[in-house]
N, C-alpha and C positions, 0 to 999 in steps of 0.2 A: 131176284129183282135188283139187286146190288147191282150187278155185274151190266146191268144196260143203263144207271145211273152215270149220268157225265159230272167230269171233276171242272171247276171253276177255270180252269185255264180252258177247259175244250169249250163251254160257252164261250168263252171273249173271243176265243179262235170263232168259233163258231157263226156269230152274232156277230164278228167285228168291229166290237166295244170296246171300250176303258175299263178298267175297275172301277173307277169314281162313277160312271154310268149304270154299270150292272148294281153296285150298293144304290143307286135312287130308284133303278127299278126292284130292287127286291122291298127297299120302302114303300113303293107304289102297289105291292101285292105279288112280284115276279114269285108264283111254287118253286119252292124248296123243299128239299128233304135233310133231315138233320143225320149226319150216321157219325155216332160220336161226339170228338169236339170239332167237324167240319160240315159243310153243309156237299150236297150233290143238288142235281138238277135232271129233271124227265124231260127232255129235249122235247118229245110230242105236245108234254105239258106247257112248256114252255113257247111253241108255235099258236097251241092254241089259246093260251093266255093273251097273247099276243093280239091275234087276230081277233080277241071278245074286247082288248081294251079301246076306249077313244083316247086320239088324241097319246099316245104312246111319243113320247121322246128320245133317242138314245142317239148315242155319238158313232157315225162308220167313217175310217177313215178320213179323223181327226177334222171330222163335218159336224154341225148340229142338224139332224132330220126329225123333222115333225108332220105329220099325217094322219089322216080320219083315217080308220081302218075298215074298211066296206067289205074287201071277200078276198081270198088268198088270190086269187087271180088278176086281181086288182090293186093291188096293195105292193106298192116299190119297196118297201123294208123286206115285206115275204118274197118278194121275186129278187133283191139281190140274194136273199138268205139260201134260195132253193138252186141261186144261179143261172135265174133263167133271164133271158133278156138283160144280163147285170151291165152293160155296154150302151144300152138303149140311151141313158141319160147320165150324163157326169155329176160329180156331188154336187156342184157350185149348179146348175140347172136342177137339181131337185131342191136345194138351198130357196132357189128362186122362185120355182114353183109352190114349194110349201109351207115357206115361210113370207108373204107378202105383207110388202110395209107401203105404208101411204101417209102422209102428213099429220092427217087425224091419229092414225094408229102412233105413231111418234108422239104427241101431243100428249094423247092421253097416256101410253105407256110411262111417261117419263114426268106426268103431273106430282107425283109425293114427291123426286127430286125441284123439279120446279119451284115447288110450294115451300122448301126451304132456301132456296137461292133469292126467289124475284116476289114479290108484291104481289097482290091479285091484279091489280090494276097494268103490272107488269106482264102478269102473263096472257091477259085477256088483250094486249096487245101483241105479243106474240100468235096468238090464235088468229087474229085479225091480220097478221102481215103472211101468215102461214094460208089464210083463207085466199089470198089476191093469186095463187098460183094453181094450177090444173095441172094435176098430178098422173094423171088419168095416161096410161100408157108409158108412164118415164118407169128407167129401171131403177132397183133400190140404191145405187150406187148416188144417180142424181138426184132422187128424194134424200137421202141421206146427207148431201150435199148441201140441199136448198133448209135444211133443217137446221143443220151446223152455221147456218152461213147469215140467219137471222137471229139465233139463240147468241152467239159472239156476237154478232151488231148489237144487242142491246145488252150483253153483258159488259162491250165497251161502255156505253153510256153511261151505266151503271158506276162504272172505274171513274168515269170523267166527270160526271156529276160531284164523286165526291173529292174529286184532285183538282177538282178547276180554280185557277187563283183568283183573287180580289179583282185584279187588273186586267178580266178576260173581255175581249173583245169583239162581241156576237157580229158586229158587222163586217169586221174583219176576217172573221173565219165562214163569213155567207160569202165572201168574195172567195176564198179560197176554194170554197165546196161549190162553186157556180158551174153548172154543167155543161163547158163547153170545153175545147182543146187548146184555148187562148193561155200563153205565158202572163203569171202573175208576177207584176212590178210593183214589188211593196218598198216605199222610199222611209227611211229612217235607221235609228239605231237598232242592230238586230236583237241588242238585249230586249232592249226596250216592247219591240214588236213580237218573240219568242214570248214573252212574259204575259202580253193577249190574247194568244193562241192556246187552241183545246188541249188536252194531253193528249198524247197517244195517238196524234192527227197525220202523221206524216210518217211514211214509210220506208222512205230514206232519206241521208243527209249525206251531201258531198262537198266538198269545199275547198280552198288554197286558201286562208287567213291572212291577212297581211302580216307582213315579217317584220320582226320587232325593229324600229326603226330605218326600212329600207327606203319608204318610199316620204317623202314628204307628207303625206296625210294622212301617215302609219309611225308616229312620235310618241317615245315615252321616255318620262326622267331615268329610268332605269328597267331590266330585265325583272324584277320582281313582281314591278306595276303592271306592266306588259302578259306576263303569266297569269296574274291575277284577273285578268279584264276577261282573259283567253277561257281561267276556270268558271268566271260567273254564266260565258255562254256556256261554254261544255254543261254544267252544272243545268242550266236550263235546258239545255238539248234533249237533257236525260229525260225530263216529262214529257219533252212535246215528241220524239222516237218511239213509233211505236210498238209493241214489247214484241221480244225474240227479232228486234230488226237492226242494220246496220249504219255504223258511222263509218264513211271513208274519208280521211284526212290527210292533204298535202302538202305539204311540207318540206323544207333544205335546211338544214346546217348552215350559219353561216359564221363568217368571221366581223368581228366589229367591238366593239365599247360593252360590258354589261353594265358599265357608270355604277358599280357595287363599291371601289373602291376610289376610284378617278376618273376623272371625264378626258384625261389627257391621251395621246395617242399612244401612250405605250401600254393603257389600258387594254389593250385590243386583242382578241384570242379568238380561238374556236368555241362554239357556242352552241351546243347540241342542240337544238329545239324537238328534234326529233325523239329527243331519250327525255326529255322535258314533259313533251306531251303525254308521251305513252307513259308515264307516272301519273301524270291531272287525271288522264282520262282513268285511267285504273283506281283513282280514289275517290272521283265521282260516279263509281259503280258501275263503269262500262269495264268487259273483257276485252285484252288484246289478243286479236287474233290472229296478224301477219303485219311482217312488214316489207311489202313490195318496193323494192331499189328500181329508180327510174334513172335508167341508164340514157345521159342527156348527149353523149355524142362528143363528139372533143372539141374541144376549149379552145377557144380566138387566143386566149391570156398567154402571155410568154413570161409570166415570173415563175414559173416553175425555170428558169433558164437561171436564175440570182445571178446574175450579172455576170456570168462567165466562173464562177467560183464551184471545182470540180471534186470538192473535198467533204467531208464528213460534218456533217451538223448542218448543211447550207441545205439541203435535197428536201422537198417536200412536192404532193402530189397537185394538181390545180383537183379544185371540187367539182367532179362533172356530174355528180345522182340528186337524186332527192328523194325521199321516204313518202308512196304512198300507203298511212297507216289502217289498216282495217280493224273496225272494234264493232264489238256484239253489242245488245242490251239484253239483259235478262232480269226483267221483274218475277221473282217470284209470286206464283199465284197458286192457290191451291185450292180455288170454286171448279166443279167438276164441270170439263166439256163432254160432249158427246164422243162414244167410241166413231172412228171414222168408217169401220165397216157395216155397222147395224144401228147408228143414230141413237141407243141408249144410253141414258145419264147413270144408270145400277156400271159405278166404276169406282174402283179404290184406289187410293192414293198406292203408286208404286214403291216407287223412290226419285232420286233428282238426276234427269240421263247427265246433267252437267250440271255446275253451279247455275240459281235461279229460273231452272227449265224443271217444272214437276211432270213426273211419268206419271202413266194410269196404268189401268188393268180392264179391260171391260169382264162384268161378271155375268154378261146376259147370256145363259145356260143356249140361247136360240141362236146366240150370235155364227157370222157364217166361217169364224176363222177359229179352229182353236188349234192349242200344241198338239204333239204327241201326248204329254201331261196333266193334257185336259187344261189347260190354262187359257183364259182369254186373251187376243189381242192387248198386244201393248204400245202405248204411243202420248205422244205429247202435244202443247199446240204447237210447237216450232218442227216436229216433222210432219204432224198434219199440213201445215203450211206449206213444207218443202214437198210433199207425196201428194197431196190432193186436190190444191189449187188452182195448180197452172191452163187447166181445162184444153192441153193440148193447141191455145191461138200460135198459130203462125210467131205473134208477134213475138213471143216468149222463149222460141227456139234462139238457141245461141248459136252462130255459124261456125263453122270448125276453123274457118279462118280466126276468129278473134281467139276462141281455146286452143290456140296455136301460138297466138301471140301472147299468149298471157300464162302460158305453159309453166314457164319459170320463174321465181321471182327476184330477176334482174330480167328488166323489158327496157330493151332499146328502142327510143323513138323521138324525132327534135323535138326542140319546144318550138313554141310561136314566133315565127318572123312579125316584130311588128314594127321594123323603121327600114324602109324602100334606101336605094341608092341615094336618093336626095338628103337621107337624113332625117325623113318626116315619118311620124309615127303614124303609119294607116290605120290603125286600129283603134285611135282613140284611148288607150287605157295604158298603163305602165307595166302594168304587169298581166297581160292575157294568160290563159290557161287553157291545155292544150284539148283537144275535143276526144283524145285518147281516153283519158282519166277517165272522167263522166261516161263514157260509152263504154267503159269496160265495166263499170259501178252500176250503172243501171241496167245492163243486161246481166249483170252475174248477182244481184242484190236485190232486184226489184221485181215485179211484174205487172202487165200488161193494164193500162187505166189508173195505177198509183199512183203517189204523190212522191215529187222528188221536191227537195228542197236545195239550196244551197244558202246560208244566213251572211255571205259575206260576196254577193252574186258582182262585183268587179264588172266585167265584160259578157255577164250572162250565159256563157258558155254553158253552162250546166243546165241550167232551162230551156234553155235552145235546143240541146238534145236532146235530153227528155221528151220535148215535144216531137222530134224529128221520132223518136223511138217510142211513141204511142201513149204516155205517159205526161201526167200534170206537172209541169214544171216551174217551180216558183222560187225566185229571186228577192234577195230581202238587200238594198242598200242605200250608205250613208249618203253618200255624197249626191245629192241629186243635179244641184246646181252643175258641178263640174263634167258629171259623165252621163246624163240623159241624155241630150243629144247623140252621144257617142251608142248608147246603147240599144234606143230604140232606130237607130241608124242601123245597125249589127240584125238587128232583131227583123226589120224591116227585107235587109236583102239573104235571110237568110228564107223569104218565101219559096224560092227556087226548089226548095227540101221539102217544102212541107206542102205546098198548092199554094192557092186562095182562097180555100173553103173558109168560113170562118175569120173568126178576130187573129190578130196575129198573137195581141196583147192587148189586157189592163191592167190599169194603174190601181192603185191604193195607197 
């Protein structure tokens, strides 16, 4: 009788199991026979265990399959097992088949996690925003989707309820969240205005700062005051960015006074701003991730020439770049989301794929992805976001022209013509900003219906294209008096791009 007993490796051959599978089914009741200190297995015995249990579970190629077991002719475990018809259905199609999920099933599977994350009165609204959809025909991938995509909306809220400062300003952000594709023109200081806004509201930030004393209405006693003004926004940025999203930042070197030692003109040097920032920014908790050189083209200036003097120490280069900086946010969080493939909250803390990004593990024994290992899916929200978000819109495709142009990072492209032959500045503003930047930032950083911000909006260019590019675009600045006209002028004939549908813009 020995001798037609099978050894453990010929069932996993056999069954086309795991180990960690075969040990839940021998818990479950799987006959054994003990010879020694090892066990065997009666293969017959073992089909027809099989075919008496409900509801049997085991893993075939590194699939979770679950199935009523009705009659050997019937039954897809027994028919790959016997190889008949094993072609008929791929695992991911029996996955589908035999494991269906539907909102309710989510709901309530994942209720004892719930119940220690959200409030009753929390989750009885979850149930109520889960009840407004018709689930009835969607595959799990979209259920799972529409699951994820309300449990994070109020696990925002949750975040923002309890980070919202003293000086939040509800009317402000009903403007902002207004449902339409109209550019928001918020007039004031953007501290000030950052400082009444939700946390975690805006999904991206892109900007060109005024440069420490360049322009007349960009004046400070010295470089210190000036850095400082620059950390109080960045510093607010950090709440109002919302988590795993990006800050892209514009910025040149320049030459001039940092008035630290003298205000006289032999005070005057190279003045990084660029190595300046990327320090603030790094110690008000954002990562620095690149720093793309914007190759501006060659130079009008002829003091690179010093007067005809062809000798050693006189040679310097003119400054033709400037530094667009890329930086991350990563709040750490470690309240458990949904696995993205099976919608279950049964997930353990992995470890952190990068500073401030916590991994998972889904442990749902049903789930449709596992290792070779037997291990669940692993992911975070910052690759959920990047893998399962973008729902395929047209809008969100990036053209291989611009991932062409942005290939390397030294990108050649002019800046703004903004003074005609006459001398006169067409543009209204001292310093425009070129519609490159933004269009490279919001389709490699954003998608399709988010919120772009810009807190120091100049000549609105960034919102402008935002909106051109599908996306909320909203402008925050000082100077109303001087450059409204200028901008709702800008804003006005850049209809061309976008129709007439709709507002072009409101105020706040």
């Amino acid at each position: 009788m020995e001798e037609k007993l099978a050894k453990e490796k010929e069932v996993l051959d056999y069954l086309n199991i795991s180990r960690t599978t075969l040990w839940r089914l021998k818990k479950e009741g799987l006959p054994i026979v003990k010879v020694g200190n090892s066990y065997r297995y009666e293969i017959e015995d073992v089909k027809e265990w099989i075919a008496k249990e409900e509801n049997v579970t085991y893993q075939n190629q590194n699939k979770i399959i679950s199935t009523e077991i009705q009659n050997d002719t019937e039954n897809p475990i027994l028919t790959h097992i016997s190889g008949e018809n094993e072609t008929d259905l791929n695992n991911n199609e029996r996955i589908i088949q035999e494991y269906p999920i539907s909102l309710v099933y989510l709901l309530e599977h994942n209720q004892k996690y719930l119940q220690k994350i959200f409030d009753a009165e929390t989750i009885k609204k979850l149930a109520q925003s889960l009840a407004n959809y018709d689930d009835l025909g969607l595959t799990n991938a979209k259920i799972v989707k529409i699951f994820s995509f309300e449990y994070l909306k109020l696990l925002k809220e949750q975040h923002q309820q309890e980070t919202r400062p003293d000086t939040y300003n509800p009317d402000l952000q009903r403007f902002i969240n207004q449902p339409n594709n109209a550019i928001r023109v918020v007039w004031g200081n953007c501290l000030d205005i950052l400082k009444q806004m939700e946390s975690e509201s805006i999904q991206l930030m892109v900007t060109s700062p005024p440069y420490y004393n360049a322009r007349d209405y960009s004046q400070w006693e010295n470089i210190d005051l000036y850095l400082e003004d620059m950390r109080q926004i960045i510093r607010e940025s950090w709440r109002v960015l919302d988590n795993h999203r990006v800050w892209v930042w514009n910025v040149g070197d320049i030459f001039d006074n940092d008035r630290k030692v003298t205000k006289s003109v032999w005070g005057k040097r190279r003045i990084p701003l660029g190595a300046y920032f990327i320090k603030i920014f790094e110690e008000e908790g954002f990562e620095f991730v690149d720093d793309i050189m914007w190759d501006k083209g060659e130079v009008e200036s002829k003091r690179f020439m010093n007067g005809g003097m062809d000798y050693p120490f006189y040679q310097y280069p003119m400054n033709c770049y400037e530094h667009i900086l890329i930086f991350h946010k990563h709040r750490l969080d470690n309240t458990k989301i949904p696995c993205p493939v099976c919608g279950s909250l049964n997930v353990n803390g992995n470890t952190q794929s990068e500073i401030g990004v916590q991994s998972w593990e889904c442990k749902n024994e049903k789930c449709f992805i596992r290792s070779p290992n037997n291990r669940g899916k692993r992911f975070s929200l910052r690759t959920n976001m990047m893998q399962y978000w973008f729902d395929e819109d047209k809008n969100n495709v990036i053209e291989k022209s611009v991932q062409n142009k942005w290939r390397r990072d030294i990108v050649p492209f002019s800046p703004v013509i903004k003074v005609n032959s006459k001398g006169e500045n067409i543009l209204g503003h001292s310093a425009p900003f070129p519609e490159d930047i933004p269009e490279m930032a919001i389709k490699y950083f954003s998608y399709a219906g988010e919120k772009v911000l810009d807190p120091f909006g100049g000549s609105f260019t960034t919102p402008i294209v935002a909106r051109n590019l599908h996306r909320t675009g909203i402008g925050i600045e000082l100077n109303k008096e001087m450059y409204r006209e200028a901008i709702l002028r800008k804003i006005r004939s850049s209809q061309n791009l976008f129709g007439s549908e709709g507002n072009l813009f409101d105020e706040f």
